[in-house]
N, C-alpha and C positions, 0 to 999 in steps of 0.2 A: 337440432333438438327434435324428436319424437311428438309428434303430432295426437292433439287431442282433439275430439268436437266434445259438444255440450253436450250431444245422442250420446259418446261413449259414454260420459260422468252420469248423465239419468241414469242410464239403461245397467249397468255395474252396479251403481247404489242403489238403483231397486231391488238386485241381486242381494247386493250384500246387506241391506237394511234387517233382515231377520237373526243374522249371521254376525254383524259386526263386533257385538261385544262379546262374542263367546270368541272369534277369530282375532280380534285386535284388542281388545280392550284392556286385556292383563299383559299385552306385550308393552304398550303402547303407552304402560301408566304412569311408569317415571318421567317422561317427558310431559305430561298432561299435570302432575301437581308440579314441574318445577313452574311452567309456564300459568297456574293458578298461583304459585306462591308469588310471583314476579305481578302480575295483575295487582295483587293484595298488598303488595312491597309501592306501587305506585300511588295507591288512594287514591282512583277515578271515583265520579259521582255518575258518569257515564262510561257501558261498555258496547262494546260490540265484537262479537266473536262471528269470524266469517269464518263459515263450513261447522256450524256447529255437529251438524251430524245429530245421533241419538242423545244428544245432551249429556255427556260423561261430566263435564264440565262444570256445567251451571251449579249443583250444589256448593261451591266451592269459589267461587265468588265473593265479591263481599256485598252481606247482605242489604246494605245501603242503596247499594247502587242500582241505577237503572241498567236491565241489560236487556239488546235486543240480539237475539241469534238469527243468522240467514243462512238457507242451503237450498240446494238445485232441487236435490230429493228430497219430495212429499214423504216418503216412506219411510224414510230417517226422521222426518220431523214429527211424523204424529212418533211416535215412538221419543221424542223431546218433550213433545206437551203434555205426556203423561210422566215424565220425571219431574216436568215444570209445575204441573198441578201437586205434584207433594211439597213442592216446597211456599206454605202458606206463609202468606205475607209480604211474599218478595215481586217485587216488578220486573216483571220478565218478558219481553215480545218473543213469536218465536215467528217466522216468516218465511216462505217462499220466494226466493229472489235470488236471481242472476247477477256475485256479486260483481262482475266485471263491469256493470252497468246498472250499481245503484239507486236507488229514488231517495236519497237523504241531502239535505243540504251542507254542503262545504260545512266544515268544522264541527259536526254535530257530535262527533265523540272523544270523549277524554282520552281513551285506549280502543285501539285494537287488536283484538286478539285473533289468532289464524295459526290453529293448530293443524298441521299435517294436510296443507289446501293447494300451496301455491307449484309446487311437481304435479298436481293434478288438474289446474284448470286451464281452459286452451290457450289464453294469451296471458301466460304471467306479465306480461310487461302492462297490459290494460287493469288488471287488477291492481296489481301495486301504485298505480296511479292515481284508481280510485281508493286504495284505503289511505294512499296519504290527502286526498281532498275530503273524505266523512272524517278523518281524525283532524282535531282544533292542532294548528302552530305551537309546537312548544311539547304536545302530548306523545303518550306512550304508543308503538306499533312493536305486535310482538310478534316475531314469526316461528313458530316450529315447525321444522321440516327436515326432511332425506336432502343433502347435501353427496355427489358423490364424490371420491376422492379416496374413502377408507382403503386402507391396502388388505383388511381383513374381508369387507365387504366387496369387493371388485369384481369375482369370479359372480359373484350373484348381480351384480347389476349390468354386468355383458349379459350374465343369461337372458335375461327377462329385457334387455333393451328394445329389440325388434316388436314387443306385445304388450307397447305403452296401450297403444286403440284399446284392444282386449280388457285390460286389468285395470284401464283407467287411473296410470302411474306411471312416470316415468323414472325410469332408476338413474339414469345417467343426467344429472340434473349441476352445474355448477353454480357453487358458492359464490368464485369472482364473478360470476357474468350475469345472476341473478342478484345478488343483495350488494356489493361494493361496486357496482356500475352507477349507483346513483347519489344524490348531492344530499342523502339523510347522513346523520351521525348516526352511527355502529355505537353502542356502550358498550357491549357484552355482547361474548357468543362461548356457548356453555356447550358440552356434549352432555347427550342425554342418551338413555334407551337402550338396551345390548350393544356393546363393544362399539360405544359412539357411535351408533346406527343412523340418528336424527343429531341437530344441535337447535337449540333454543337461541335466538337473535333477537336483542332488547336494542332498540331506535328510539330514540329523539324526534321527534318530525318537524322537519325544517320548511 
């Protein structure tokens, strides 16, 4: 697997933080409301979206709930707390934090949400560990992300394989050896996004 540090995901999302919702954000939507629809479909009282990024997201939530969002980049967040501040009334954290090594205690969220994070952060296997210790037994982990595999996608995910460091992305990322390698229950896994680009993965957390 293609090697990431913390420096590439700073140093990229500082990049991309002025850029990302004009570059990704219309590509990226269909997968972002199914994986809000799927949050809304579960009635948490508690969220937690890792990688929140520029906050696409948070409007779209339910407005009950508590949600705290975390990301590496500063620069993506203030750019959250100003979509977070239009939305009056609602309890929102927005934070600074490394989430491969959380400061929450075991069980703290109903759901986790982890939109397009876990091809990009350097040890998915320590992340995935820590969102099943912040999400409670029994609660929702949602992951959407690039799975590769597509026979239509292929030629683009050789191309860009060698310039994971660079773009802070790995394109050759697998499905069996990231999400069914471990002892959660799978409910669902949905293709979303141009020609099944990404799929949405709804868990049980055991």
């Amino acid at each position: 697997m293609a090697q990431i540090s913390v420096d590439n995901v700073v140093n990229t999302y500082r990049f991309y933080a002025p850029l990302y919702d004009s570059l990704f954000g219309a590509a990226f939507e269909p997968g972002r409301q199914a994986l809000t629809d799927a949050v809304n479909a579960a009635h948490p009282s508690s969220i937690l979206e890792v990688g929140v990024g520029t906050g696409l997201t948070l409007a779209r939530y339910p407005a009950t709930a508590s949600v705290v969002g975390i990301d590496l980049s500063n620069e993506m967040l203030e750019i959250a707390r100003g979509r977070a501040r239009e939305l009056h009334g609602r309890n929102i954290e927005l934070i600074a934090m490394n989430a491969e090594m959380m400061d929450f205690p075991d069980g703290s969220f109903d759901c986790v949400a982890m939109p397009y994070v876990l091809s990009v952060t350097p040890h998915p296997e320590k992340l995935v560990a820590e969102i099943r210790r912040v999400c409670r037994k029994g609660g929702t982990i949602l992951i959407l992300n690039h799975f590769s595999g597509s026979r239509f996608w292929w030629a683009m995910e050789r191309a860009v394989h060698k310039l994971a460091a660079r773009i802070g992305f790995r394109s050759t990322f697998c499905y069996d050896e990231q999400i069914l390698k471990y002892d959660w229950h799978v409910e669902s896994v949905k293709k979303v996004n141009l020609f099944g680009l990404s799929r949405l993965v709804t868990i049980r957390n055991t």
